[in-house]
Structure formats: structure tokens, C-alpha cells
N, C-alpha and C positions, 0 to 999 in steps of 0.2 A: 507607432511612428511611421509616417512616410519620408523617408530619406533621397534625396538626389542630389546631385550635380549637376549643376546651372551655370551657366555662365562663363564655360571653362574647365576655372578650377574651384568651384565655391561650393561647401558644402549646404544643403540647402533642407528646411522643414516643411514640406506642402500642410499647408491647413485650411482647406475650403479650398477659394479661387486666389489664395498666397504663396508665398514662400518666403521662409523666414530665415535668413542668412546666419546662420551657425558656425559660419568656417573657424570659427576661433578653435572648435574644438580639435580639432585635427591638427594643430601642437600636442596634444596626447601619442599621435603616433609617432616609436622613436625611429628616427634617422637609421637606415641601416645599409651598409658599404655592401659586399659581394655577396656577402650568405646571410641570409634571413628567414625567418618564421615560414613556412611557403602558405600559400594562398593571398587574397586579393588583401593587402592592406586595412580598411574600414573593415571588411568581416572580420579578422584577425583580431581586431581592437575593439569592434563592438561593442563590446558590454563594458569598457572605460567610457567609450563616446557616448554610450545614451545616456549615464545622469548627466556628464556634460553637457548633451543638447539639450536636456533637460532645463537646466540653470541658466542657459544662454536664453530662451525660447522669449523671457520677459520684455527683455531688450531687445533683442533682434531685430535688426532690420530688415522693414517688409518692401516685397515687391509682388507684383502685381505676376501673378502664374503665366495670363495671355502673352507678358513682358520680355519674360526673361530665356535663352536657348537651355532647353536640357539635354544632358549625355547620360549616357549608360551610368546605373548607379554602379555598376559590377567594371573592373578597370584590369584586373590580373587573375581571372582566376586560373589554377593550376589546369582546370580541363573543362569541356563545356561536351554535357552527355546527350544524346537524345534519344526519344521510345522514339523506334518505327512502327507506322500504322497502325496507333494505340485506338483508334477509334472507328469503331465497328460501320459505322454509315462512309468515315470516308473511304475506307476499302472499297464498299461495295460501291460507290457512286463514284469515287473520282478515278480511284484505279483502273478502271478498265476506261477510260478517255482514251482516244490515242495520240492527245498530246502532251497526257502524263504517261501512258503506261509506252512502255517502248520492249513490248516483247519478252520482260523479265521480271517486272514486279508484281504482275494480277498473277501470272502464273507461281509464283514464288510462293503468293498467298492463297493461295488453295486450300481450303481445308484447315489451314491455320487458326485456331482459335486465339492464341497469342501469342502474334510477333513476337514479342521481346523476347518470351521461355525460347523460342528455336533462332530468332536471328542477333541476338542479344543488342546491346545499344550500342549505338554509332559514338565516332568522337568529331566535333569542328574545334576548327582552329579560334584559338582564342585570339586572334588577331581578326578575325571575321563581326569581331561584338562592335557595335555603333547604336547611337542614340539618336532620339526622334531629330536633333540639329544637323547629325550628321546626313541623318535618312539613305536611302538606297542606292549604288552607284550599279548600272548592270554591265556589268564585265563582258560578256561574250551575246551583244547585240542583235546575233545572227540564229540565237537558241531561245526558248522560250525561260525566261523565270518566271517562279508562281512565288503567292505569300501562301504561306502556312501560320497560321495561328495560332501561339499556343501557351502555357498557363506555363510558368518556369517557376524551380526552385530554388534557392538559392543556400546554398550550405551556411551552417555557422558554427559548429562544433564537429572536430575533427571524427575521422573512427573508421575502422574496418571492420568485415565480416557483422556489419549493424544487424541485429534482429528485427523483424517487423515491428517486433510491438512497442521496440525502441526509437525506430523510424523518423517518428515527428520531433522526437528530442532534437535532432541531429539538424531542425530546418533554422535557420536563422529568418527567411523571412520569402515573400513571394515578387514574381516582377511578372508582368507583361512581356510576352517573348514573339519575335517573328524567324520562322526557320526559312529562310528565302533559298530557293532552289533552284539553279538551273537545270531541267530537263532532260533525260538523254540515259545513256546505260550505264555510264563509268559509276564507280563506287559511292553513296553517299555522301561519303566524308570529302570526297573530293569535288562534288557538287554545289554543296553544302557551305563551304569554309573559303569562299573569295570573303575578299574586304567588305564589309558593308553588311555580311549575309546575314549576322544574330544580332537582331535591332534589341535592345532590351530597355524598360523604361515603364511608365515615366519615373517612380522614384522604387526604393526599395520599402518595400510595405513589410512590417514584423510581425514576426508572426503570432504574435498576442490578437494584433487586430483581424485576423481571418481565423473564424470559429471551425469554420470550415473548408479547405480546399475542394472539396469535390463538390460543391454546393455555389458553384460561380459561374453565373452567363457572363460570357464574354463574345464578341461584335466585331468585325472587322468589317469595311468600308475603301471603296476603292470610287473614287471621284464621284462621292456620295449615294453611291450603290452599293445597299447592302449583300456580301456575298458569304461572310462566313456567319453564324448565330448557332450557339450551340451550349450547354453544363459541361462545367468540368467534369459532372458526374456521368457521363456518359463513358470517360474513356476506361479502356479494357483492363490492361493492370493502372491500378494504382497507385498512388505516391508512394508510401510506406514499401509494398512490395517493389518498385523501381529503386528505391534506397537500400531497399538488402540488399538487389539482385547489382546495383551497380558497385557496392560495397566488397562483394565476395572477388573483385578483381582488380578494385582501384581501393587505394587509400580514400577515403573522402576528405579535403581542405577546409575551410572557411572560403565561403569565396566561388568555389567549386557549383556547377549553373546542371542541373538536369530540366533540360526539355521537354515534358511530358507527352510531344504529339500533337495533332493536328485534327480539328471535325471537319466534316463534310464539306465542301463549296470552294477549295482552292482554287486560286487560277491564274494567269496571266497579271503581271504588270511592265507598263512598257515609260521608258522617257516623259515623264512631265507630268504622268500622274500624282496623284493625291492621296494619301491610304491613312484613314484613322482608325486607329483599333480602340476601345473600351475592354474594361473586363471589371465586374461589380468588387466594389470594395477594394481596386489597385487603381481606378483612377482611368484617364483615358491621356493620348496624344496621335498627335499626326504628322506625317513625315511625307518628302517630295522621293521621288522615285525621276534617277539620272543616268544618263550614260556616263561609265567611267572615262577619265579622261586616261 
């Protein structure tokens, strides 16, 4: 299934160049006052909502994909993780720019074979997640943001201290992720986590239908220049190994988003551009790139 949010508040079925309005189902999720299940809502209920979307799918009404605005299928998750310099060509090619690398991060990675084992994973704020409708607002005008590209997980079965080999149990499904970054020396996370920064989309893809995560080209595109092309199989650790390793210190949620990392070709986006990302078997979308107001 590929799952979004369209239109607002509508739950939505992509099927080809459709989308098939499903929101009935999400009367399954119950109503909850101050304390509740934690993680995002739809992950939480997942496995009620899919025979439901299942049964709705006959009737449904369709609308036209080019038609309708989509949002982040992902809306609460408890934390949103990400690998730094999971991928081996973009160390070596983008990190020493000097107008990514600012005196601390080529040197940092020296010798490094994997980030993650020595610098472990970062956290953004779940408040930073937006959809291709919303697209990019760049906060601090005066500094360079770059897109980063990257393959995202999406949790669906809660767990701690998860073994590898258990790893993939634990995915509810895959999204299309952008790490958008402003520039400069301060901490990641604080970089990282303005409004707008974790574009995810276009819908939540299950993970039935990806045979493969590490076997995905994925494209990004910046005012129809292509800058980012790259496999998921390329990046350094891996899914399963990022899921134990971000397990042994977090509870995992439903809902709960791991950012796998970023290949080769980051760069610059300024006011008015145009960026569409693809990624095989999750679909593609495009979004405008603004100055916040």
C-alpha cells in the first residue's frame, strides 16, 4: 500500500497517477484526551486501518495525484533519528567544499570508516517534518541551506535493545526523506530541526511492497537539474544495523522516522526554486523552496 495525506486532513491510496480517498477509515482511530499510546497515530493503528483501506478501496473516490496537495504521511512521531555521513562518496566529495565543510566536519571524519559506531545518530525536531504542499521555508537567508536526500524509515512495531536479525520486523514501511540543512558549525540537531527541514513524502509505502531497501535509486532535482543519483545500497551502515544501534538507547515507537543519510551531490537551495526528488518503488513529488516569513 501507499498511504498519504492529501488535501489536509484526508486519508489517501496512491494507485498509479490516483488517489483513492479512504478517510473513512480513520474512524478506527480512538479519540484520546491527555495520555495515549505514544507514537504517531496511523502507525499506531496500522494494522486495523489496512483491511479497512482494504474494503474502502472499491468505492473510493478517485482523484487525479497531479490534483490534489500532499502532506507528510508521518504527523507525531515520538523522534525523528538520523545516520551522519552514512555514505561513503559523500564524505569524500561534498565534505571538504568549503561551503559545507566549515573547519569541523572533514576533519572529524578522518579515518572514520563509520560515522554512526563513533559519532552515533543525531535527533530533529519533530516539528521540523512538512510535506511536498508545505515545501521549504529557509529561515536564516543570510547562510547557505543544502537538500540532502535520503531513504527514511518509518517505524511500526514498538521495541528496545532490537537485534539485527530482527531489525526489518520492526519497519512498518518506507518514505522519501529530505534532511535540509543550514550550514555553518553549531550542532546538527540545531541545524537540522527549523520548520520545514524534514520534507517526507509522497505517501507511506509498506513495507510488503519494498523487496528491498538497499536495492533503491533514488534522484533529486533542483529546477530540473539533476544533482543528487545514487543506491540505497551504497550507504555504510545499514538499515537493520541503524535499528539496533538506535534501539540500544531509544525505545523505538510506531511512527518513529530514521533517516538513513545522504549520497554524493548536496548543495545549495535558495527562494523560488523547484526540487523534485524520486526514489524507485516510493514514488516521486516536488516541492517550492521559500523564504520564511
Amino acid at each position: 500500500m501507499k498511504i498519504c495525506r492529501f488535501n489536509t486532513d484526508r486519508l489517501g491510496l496512491i494507485e498509479g497517477d490516483r488517489v483513492l480517498d479512504v478517510s473513512a477509515a480513520l474512524e478506527l482511530i480512538p479519540a484520546t484526551r491527555w495520555l495515549g499510546l505514544a507514537g504517531d497515530p496511523l502507525l499506531v493503528h496500522l494494522d486495523a486501518l489496512r483491511p479497512a483501506i482494504a474494503d474502502l478501496r472499491a468505492t473510493a473516490a478517485s482523484h487525479a495525484l497531479a490534483e490534489v496537495t500532499l502532506h507528510s504521511p508521518i504527523t507525531r512521531p515520538t523522534k525523528i533519528m538520523a545516520a551522519p555521513a552514512n555514505y561513503k562518496l559523500h564524505v569524500a566529495q561534498d565534505a571538504i567544499q568549503p561551503g559545507i565543510d566549515h573547519g569541523v566536519h572533514a576533519k572529524a571524519l578522518e579515518g572514520v570508516e563509520r560515522p554512526v559506531d563513533k559519532y552515533g545518530l543525531f535527533l530533529k525536531a519533530s516539528a521540523s517534518i512538512a510535506g511536498a504542499a508545505e515545501g521549504v521555508q529557509i529561515v536564516l537567508p543570510d547562510r547557505r541551506t543544502d537538500h540532502e536526500l535520503e531513504l527514511a524509515l518509518v517505524i511500526g512495531k514498538p521495541g528496545r535493545n532490537i537485534a539485527r536479525a530482527d531489525a526489518l520486523q520492526h519497519v512498518a514501511g518506507y518514505t522519501i526523506g529530505l534532511d535540509m540543512t543550514v550550514r555553518g558549525a553549531e550542532e546538527r540537531s540545531y541545524r537540522k530541526s527549523p520548520d520545514s527541514y524534514t520534507v517526507l513524502g509522497p505517501s507511506l509505502v509498506t513495507a510488503d511492497e519494498v523487496d528491498d531497501p538497499h536495492a533503491l535509486t533514488m534522484s533529486l532535482w533542483v529546477n530540473g537539474e539533476r544533482r543528487q543519483h545514487s543506491s540505497t545500497g551504497a550507504m555504510t551502515v545499514d538499515i537493520p544495523d541503524l535499528i539496533a544501534f538506535a534501539s540500544r538507547v531509544y525505545t523505538l515507537h510506531p511512527g518513529d522516522v530514521i533517516l538513513t543519510g545522504t549520497p554524493e551531490g548536496v548543495g545549495p537551495v535558495l527562494p523560488g526554486d523547484v526540487v523534485r526528488v524520486a526514489c524507485e518503488r516510493l514514488g516521486e513529488m516536488q516541492f517550492h523552496v521559500s523564504e520564511a516569513r
